[in-house]
N, C-alpha and C positions, 0 to 999 in steps of 0.2 A: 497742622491745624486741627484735625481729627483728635487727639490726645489733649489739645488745648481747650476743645470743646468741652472734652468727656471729663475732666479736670472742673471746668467752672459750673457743669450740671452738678457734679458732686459737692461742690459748696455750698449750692443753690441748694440742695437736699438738704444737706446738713442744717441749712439756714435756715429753712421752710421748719424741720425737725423743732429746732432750738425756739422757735417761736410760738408752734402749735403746740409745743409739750410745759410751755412757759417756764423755758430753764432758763431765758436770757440772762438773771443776774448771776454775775460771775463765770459764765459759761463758756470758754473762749474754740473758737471753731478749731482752732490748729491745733491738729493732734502733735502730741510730745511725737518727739524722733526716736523709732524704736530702736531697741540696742540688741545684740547677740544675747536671747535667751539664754538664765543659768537654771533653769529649770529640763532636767534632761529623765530620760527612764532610767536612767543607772539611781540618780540621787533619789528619787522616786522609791524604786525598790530597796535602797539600803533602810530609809525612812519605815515604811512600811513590814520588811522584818523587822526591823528591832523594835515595832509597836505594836503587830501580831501575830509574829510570829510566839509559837507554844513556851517558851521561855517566859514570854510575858505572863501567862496564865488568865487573860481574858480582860486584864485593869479591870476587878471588877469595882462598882460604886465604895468607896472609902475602906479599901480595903492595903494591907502593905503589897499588893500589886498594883496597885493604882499609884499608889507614893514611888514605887521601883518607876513608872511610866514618868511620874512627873519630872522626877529626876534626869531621864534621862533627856527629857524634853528640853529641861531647864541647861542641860551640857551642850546641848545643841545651837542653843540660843548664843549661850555663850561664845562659844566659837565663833558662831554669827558677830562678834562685839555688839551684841543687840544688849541693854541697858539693862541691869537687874531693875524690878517694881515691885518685888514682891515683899514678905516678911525681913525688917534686920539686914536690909541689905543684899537679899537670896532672891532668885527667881520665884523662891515658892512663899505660897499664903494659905496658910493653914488656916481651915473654918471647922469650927465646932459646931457639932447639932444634936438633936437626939433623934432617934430611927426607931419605930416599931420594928422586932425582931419574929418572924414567923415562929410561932410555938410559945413566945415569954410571954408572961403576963403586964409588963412593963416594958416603957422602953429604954431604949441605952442607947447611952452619950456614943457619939461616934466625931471623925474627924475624915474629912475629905482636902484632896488640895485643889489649889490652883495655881497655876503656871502664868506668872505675866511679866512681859515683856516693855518696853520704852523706846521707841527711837522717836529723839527728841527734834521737834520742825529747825529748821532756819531760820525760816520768814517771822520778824519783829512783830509782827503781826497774827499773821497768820497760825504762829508757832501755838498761840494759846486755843488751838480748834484742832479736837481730838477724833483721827478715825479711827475705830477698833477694828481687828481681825482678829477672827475668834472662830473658836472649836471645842467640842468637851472630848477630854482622852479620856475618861470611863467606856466601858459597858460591862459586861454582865457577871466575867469571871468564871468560874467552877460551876455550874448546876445541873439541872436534870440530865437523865444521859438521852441523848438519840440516836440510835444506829449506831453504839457503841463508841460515841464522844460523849462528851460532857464538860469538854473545853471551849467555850464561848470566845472566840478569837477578838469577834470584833473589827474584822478588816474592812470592811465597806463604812461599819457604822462604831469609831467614828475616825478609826485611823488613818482613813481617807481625809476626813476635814482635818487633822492635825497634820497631816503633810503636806496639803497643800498651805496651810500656816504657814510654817520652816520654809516653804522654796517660796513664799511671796515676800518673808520676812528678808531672807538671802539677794529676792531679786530687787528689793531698796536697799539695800545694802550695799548692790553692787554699783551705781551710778549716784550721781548728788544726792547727800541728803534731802528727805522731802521737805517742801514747805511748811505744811503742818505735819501735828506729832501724831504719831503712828503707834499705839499702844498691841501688842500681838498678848491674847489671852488665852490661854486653856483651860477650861470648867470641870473641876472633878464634880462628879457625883449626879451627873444630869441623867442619867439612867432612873434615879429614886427621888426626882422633883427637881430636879433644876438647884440643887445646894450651892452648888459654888458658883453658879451664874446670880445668884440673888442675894450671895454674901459679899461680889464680887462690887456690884450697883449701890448697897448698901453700905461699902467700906470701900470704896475705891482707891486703891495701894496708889494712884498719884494725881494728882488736880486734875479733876475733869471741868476744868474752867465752861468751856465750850465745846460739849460729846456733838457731833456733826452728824453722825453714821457708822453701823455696824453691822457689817457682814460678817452674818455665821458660816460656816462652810462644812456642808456634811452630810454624808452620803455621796459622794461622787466615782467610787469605783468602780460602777459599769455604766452603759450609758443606758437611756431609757426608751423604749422603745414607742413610747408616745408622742416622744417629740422628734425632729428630725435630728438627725446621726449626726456627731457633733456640737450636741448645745447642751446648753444645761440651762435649767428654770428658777426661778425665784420665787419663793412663800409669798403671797400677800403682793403678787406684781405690782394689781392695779390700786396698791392702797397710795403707794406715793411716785414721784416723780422720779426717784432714783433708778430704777428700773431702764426707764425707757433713756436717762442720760449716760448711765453706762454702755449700752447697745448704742447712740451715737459715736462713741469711742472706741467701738469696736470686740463690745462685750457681745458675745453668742449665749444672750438670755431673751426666755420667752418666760412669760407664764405656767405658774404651777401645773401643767395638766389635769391634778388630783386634788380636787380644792375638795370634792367628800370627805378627804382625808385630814381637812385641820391643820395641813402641818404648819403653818405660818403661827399657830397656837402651840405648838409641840416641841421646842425645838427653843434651846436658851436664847436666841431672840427675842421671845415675846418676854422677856424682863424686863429689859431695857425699852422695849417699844411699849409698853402701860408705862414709862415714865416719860414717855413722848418723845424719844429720841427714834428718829427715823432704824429703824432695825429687820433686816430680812436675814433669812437664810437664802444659800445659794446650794442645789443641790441636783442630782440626775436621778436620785433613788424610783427604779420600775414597779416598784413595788413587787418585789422577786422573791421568793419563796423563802430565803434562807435569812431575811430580816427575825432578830433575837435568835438566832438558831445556830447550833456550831457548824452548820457547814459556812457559817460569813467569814470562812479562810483565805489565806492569800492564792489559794487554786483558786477561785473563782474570779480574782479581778481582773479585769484589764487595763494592763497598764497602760497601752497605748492611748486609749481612751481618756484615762485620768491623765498622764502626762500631758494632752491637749487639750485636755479640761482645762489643767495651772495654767500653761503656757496661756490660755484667752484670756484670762482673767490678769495678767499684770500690765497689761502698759494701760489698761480702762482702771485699774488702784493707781495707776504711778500719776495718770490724772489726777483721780478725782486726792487722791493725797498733795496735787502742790496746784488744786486749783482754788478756786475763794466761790466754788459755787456749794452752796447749802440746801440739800433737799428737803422739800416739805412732806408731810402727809394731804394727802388730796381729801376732798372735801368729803366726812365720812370713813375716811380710812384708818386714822388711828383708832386702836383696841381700848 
């Protein structure tokens, strides 16, 4: 009787939740049945070298180490049978731009990629309402030396958000296709404006009938010491409802800690959210010393950490991807 009690207060929670948070439509209390996680620290670390480890040379903004990252982003995908979206039938979608170059008097034409991905919904319905999962595999590449580096690895920022991509993409992969379509994108060149995140919104590689929500992910390689041990935060919590209906589901997100900091502005996200599409980052960044700095190597991460980062984060996506609930922006919250 005691477990049967403690059972219908938790519903009654949840209920009380789902009403005061005004997620009732389409919000259903039963959480999915979770499955045996394939997100593990082995796949974690393989991920992770091969996106920064020194080979890579730092992906820096539109550079052919950036193009070597997409690629190999795009082999992974594949393996996944996750759906080419991008250019001609390839995962990848090449954008043109021009770049002020330090020292020219002019600027020059450059070319960044992007990585995106398709798994397409089930549901007759539903199939036409798109969630993105998203990450930009840029940063910085080759620059000034520190303390006798000069190799900008990159691993916290942003080979962290592209890896937890790959094992969320893997972890729908691994049980029924979703309801709705499930588009996985990587952003070249968000280091130098957000290029491939705004070429991405502006020429989207496949019908964004109905864009739902997009979770950016990035920065999650160590945890933060602001918030409690184990969670990670979201850009811009309090601007919409999606927040607080993920943490029903059992997502371990709080609030940005460091809203001085802008980042719900900073962060390819805010592209897609000025076109009013519900859009956050989801991120743990402490604000630790070695942001744009070559010690952001695969020494300092923790993987334990990030590997229960991922793990929180899929059965609150495998929701909200086959449920018909739609988040809004709250009153004042969209940019």
């Amino acid at each position: 009787m005691k477990i049967h009690r403690i059972q219908i207060k938790r519903i009654g929670i949840l209920l009380l939740l789902t009403t005061s948070l005004g997620l009732a439509p389409g919000l259903s209390v039963a959480k999915p049945p979770s499955s045996k996680s394939t997100v593990t620290e082995k796949s974690v670390r393989k991920y992770m070298q091969a996106l920064a480890g020194d080979e890579m040379r730092g992906r820096g903004s539109a550079t052919a180490d950036e193009l070597a990252a997409a690629k190999y982003i795009a082999s992974q995908l594949k393996l996944l049978k996750i759906k080419p979206a991008g250019d001609n039938g390839t995962f990848l979608q090449s954008v043109k731009f021009t770049r002020r170059v330090r020292g020219a008097p002019d600027q020059a034409e450059a070319t960044t990629t992007n990585v995106i991905g398709v798994l397409p919904g089930r549901d007759p319905v539903l199939a036409k309402e798109t969630i993105l999962l998203s990450a930009h595999l840029d940063h910085l590449g080759i620059g000034k030396e520190v303390n006798g580096d000069n190799l900008y690895n990159g691993a916290d920022d942003d080979a962290s958000g592209v890896t937890a991509v790959l094992e969320l993409a893997e972890a729908l992969m691994s049980g029924p296709r979703p309801k709705r379509t499930v588009v996985f994108a990587l952003f070249g060149s968000e280091e130098i404006g957000g290029q491939g995140a705004r070429y991405f919104q502006e020429h989207p590689p496949v019908p964004f009938e109905s864009p739902v929500a997009n979770l950016e992910i990035e920065m999650i390689g160590r945890p933060d010491a602001a918030v409690p041990r184990d969670t990670l935060w979201l850009t811009g919590y309090e601007r919409s409802n999606l927040g607080p209906a993920l943490r029903v589901f059992g997502a371990r997100l709080v609030a940005d800690p460091h809203p001085e900091q802008r980042f719900f502005q900073r962060s390819d996200n805010i592209v897609l959210a000025r076109k009013g599409i519900v859009a956050h980052t989801v991120s743990s960044f402490g604000l630790h010393a070695d942001y744009h700095r070559p010690s952001d190597d695969l020494a300092h991460i923790d993987f334990v950490h990030m590997t229960d980062a991922i793990k929180s984060m899929v059965e609150p996506i495998k929701w909200l991807v086959n449920s018909s609930f739609k988040p809004e922006w709250n009153k004042g919250g969209r940019p």
